[in-house]
C-alpha positions, -999 to +999 in steps of 0.1 A: -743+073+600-756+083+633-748+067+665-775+047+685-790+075+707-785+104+690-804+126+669-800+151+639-819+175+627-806+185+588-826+217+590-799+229+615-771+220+595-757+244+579-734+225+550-733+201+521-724+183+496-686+200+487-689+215+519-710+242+505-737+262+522-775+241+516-801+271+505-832+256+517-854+283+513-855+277+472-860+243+468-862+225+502-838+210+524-806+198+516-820+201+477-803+232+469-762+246+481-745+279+474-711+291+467-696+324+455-696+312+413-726+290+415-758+276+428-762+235+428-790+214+425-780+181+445-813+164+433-799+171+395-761+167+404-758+202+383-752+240+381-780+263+379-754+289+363-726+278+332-689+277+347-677+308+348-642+287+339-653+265+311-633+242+304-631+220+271-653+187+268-666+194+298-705+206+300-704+246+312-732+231+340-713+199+346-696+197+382-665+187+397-654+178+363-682+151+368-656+130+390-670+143+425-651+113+443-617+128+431-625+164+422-630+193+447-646+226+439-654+248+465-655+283+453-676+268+423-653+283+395-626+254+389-622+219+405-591+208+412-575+179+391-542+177+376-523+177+414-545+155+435-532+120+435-556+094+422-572+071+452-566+042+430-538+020+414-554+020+378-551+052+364-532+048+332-506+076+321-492+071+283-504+037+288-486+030+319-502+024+352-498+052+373-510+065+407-509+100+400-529+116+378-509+132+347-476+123+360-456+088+356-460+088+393-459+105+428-426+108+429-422+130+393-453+148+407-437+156+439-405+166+419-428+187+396-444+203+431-417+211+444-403+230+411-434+253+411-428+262+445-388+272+438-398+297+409-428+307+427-407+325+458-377+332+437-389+344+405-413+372+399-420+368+367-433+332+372-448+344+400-472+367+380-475+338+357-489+316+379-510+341+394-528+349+364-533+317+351-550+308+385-573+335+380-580+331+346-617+320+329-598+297+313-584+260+323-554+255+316-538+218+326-504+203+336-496+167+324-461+150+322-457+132+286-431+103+267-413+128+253-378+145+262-392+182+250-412+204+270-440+221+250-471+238+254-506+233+232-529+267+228-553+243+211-555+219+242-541+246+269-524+220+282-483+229+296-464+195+287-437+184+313-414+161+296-407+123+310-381+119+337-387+081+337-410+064+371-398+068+402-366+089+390-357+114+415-338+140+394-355+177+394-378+188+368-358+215+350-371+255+362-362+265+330-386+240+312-413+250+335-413+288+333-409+289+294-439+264+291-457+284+321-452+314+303-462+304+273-496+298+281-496+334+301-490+345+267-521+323+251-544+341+278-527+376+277-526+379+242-558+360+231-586+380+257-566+410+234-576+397+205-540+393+194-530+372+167-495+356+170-473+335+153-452+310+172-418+326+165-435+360+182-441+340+215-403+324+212-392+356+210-406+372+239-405+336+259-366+337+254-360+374+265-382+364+299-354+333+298-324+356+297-344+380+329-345+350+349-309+335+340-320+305+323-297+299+294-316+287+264-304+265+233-315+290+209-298+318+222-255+312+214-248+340+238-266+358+259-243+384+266-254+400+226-288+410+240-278+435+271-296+459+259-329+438+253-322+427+288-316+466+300-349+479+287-367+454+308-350+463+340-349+499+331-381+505+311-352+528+287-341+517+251-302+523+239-289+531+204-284+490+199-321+480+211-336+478+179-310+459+161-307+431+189-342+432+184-334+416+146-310+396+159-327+376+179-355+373+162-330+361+133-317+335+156-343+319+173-359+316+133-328+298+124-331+274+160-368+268+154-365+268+114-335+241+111-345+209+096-383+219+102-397+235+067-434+238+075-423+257+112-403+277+091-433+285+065-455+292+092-436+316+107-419+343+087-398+363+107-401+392+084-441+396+093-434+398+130-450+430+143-420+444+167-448+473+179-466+441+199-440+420+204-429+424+243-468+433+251-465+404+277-436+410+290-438+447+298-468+445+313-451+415+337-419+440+343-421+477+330-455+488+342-449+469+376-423+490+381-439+522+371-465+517+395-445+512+424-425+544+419-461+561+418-469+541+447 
């Protein structure tokens, strides 16, 4: 509200709702603002243009997620939700009262913050990860759930964080958060392809971009069986043995994945997994960066 004595003359004003630039000249002032993916109608509350990030049930024209109190948007392409803290005490997370939204709380938030940032500076591969999915026409969300298993959902593109309990301090696991992160770098990679894969396909390549970065996983016995695997992606060259600790592990992470779980293991027949299309993902994350830079 103005102060007694002064004036203000909206005309002048360059800025608007979102802190976006008003257009006056189309539909009068302070009726019409402009960013670089969109053009808004304040009077409507609406995009003139669909989101060039859709995201699911969520109207193409809606904005800010149609939460403009919590949500910010200011390029116009994707608002901002899953890590800005709720201004309330009410919202409820697994059925639990929670004052950050998608996580227990602030403090497995913070935790969860903080992880991104570690991988972020000391992993490339993540690094690209990220990246991507930041600049993807796709949304893809982060939300902490009851459950002691990390996972992701292409159906939901959602990146599961498992439960470290409210107001627990310990560190969300790197490891859990760059397979699950590059899971869905795979979803995007592989679906604007047109690729079709099977689950076993992605837990494949997701465990050989596990045994890059050092992260032991539970379905690998030893790591140490797959040097070569783990050669040809710092190398870009295949040895004699590449091919058959190809089978391997695909043999082993079938037999993790399969045990005690019949309808994963119909699903996903490791004799149908096409080995030419396989490491797409990961060679375009490693190999190729590296045959560019010797260009370079």
């Amino acid at each position: 509200m103005l102060m007694p004595g002064r004036s203000y003359n909206s005309a002048d004003y360059r800025y608007g709702f979102n802190a976006q630039e008003k257009t006056n000249e189309i539909a009068g002032v302070g009726n019409h603002n402009t960013a670089m993916f969109w053009e808004y109608d304040t009077r409507l509350g609406r995009r003139w243009n669909v989101d060039p990030k859709p995201q699911i049930n969520i109207s193409d024209y809606a904005v800010n997620g149609n939460n403009p109190i919590e949500n910010t948007d200011v390029l116009g392409d994707k608002f901002r939700n899953w890590d800005i803290s709720s201004n309330t005490q009410d919202f409820r997370w697994n059925g639990y009262l929670s004052n950050a939204k998608y996580f227990a709380d602030k403090t497995n938030l913070t935790q969860f913050n903080s992880t991104v940032l570690s991988l972020a500076k000391s992993n490339q591969i993540y690094g690209k990860v990220y990246l991507q999915l930041y600049r993807s026409n796709t949304i893809y969300n982060v939300e902490q759930q009851y459950t002691s298993v990390p996972n992701y959902s292409r159906e939901t593109k959602t990146i599961g964080i498992n439960y470290q309990g409210v107001g627990n301090k310990a560190e969300i696991s790197e490891s859990a958060v760059f397979e699950e992160f590059f899971h869905a770098g795979q979803d995007d990679y592989y679906s604007q392809k047109g690729i079709s894969r099977s689950y076993i396909s992605d837990e494949v390549e997701a465990k050989v971009a596990d045994l890059l970065s050092g992260f032991q996983d539970v379905a690998i016995s030893d790591p140490s069986k797959y040097s070569e695997i783990k050669s040809y992606f710092e190398t870009g060259k295949k040895g004699e043995k590449f091919d058959k600790q190809v089978d391997a592990l695909i043999d082993e992470v079938y037999k993790s994945y399969s045990a005690g779980d019949d309808e994963w293991a119909k699903t996903n027949d490791k004799n149908t997994v096409d080995k030419k299309t396989l490491f797409s993902y990961l060679e375009r994350l490693t190999i190729n960066s590296k045959e560019e830079q010797k260009k370079k």
